[in-house]
N, C-alpha and C positions, 0 to 999 in steps of 0.2 A: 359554291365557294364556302369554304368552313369559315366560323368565327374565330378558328382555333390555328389558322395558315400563318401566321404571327409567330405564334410561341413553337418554341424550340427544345427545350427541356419541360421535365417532368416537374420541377418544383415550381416553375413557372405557370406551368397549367394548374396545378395544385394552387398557385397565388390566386390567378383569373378563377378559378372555381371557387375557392372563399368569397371572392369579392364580387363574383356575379353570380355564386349558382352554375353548376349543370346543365346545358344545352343538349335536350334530346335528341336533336334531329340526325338522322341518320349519317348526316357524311361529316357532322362534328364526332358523334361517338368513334366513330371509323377515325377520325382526325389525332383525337385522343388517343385510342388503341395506336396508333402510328408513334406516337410521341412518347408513350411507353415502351415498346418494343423497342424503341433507335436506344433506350435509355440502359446501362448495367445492372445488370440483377446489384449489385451493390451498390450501387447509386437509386433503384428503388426500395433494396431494404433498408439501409440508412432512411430513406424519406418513411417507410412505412413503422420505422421502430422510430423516430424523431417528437419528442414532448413540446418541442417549438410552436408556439404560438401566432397565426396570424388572423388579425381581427378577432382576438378573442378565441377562436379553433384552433385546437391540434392540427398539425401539419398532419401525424400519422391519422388520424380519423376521417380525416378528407381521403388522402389517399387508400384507403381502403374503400370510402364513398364512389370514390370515381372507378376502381380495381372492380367491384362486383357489378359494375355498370359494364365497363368495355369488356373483360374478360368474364369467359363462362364459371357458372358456382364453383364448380371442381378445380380449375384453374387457379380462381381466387382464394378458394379456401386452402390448398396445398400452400399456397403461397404464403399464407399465414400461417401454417403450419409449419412449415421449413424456415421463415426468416421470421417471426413474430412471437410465435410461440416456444420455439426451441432459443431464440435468445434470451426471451424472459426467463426461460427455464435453466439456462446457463447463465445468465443474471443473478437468479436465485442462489443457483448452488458457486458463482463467485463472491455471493455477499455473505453467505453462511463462511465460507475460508475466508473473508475478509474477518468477519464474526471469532472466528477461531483464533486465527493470528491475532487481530487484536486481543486477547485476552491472554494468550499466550506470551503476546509480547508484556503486556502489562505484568503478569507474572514473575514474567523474566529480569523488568526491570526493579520489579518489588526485592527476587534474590539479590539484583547487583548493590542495589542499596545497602540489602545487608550485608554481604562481601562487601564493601567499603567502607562503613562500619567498622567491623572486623579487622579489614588492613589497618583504617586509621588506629585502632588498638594496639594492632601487636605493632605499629611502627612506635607507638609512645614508648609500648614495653620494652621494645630495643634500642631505643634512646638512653631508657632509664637505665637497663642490664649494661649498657656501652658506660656509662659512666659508673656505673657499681663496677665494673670491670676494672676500669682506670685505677677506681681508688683499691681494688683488692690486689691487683701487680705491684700497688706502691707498696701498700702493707708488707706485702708477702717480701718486696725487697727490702725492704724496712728489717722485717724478719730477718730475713738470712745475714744481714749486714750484722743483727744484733748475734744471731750465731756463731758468727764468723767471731767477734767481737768479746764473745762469752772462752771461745773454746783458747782466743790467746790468751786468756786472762789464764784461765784452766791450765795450760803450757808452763805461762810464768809462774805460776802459784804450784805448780809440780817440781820446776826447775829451780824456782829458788826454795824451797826446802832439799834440795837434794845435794 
């Protein structure tokens, strides 16, 4: 009978394995290898890519502890090849575009600054040209009134000498 007939999932053996160590004996490993395999390749690469801490260890350091114990080298090491190494490596080239876009973004918000800037300017200067405007209609009627006003004068001043 295994030490391991108990546990039912993989992070669970992974807990008992922090906290007691690896049980060599053949029909535990075998017990182990069982409770891996029932487990989903994404429910062991999660635990294998995992920084969670217990007792102080890596969740992912144990389970690769225990992976090249029950599974053969080639097994385990594809293993980390395929969910370990290709996520760090997609890791990588997601934090490089995270890299990028932040700087981009900061860029971008550096231009919107200055376009509103900008807006706020030219909205004063058409505040200002709206009332230069006002007062130049007034003039200008002002003007034509006084035209208007010149040209009767001009009539009268024709008509009565005539």
């Amino acid at each position: 009978m295994s030490k391991y007939d108990s546990i039912e999932t993989a992070k669970n053996l992974i807990r008992e394995v922090i906290s007691n160590g690896l049980i060599t004996d053949q029909e535990d490993i075998n017990r182990a290898a069982d409770i891996f395999g029932n487990t989903s390749i994404e429910e062991l690469a999660k635990l294998a890519n995992s920084d969670a801490t217990i007792s102080g260890k890596r969740v992912g350091d144990t389970f690769y502890f225990i992976a090249f114990r029950i599974w053969n080298w080639q097994d385990a090491t594809r293993f980390y090849n395929e969910h370990t190494l290709a996520v760090g490596a997609q890791l990588r080239e997601l934090r490089e575009a995270h890299k990028a876009t932040k700087e981009e973004n900061e860029k971008l918000n550096g231009i919107i600054e200055v376009k509103r800037g900008e807006i706020e300017e030219l909205r004063k200067l058409f505040y200002d040209m709206s009332g230069d405007k006002a007062e130049l209609e007034n003039a200008l009627q002002n003007a034509q009134c006084e035209v208007v006003l010149l040209k009767a004068r001009l009539y009268d001043m024709m008509t009565a000498g005539a």
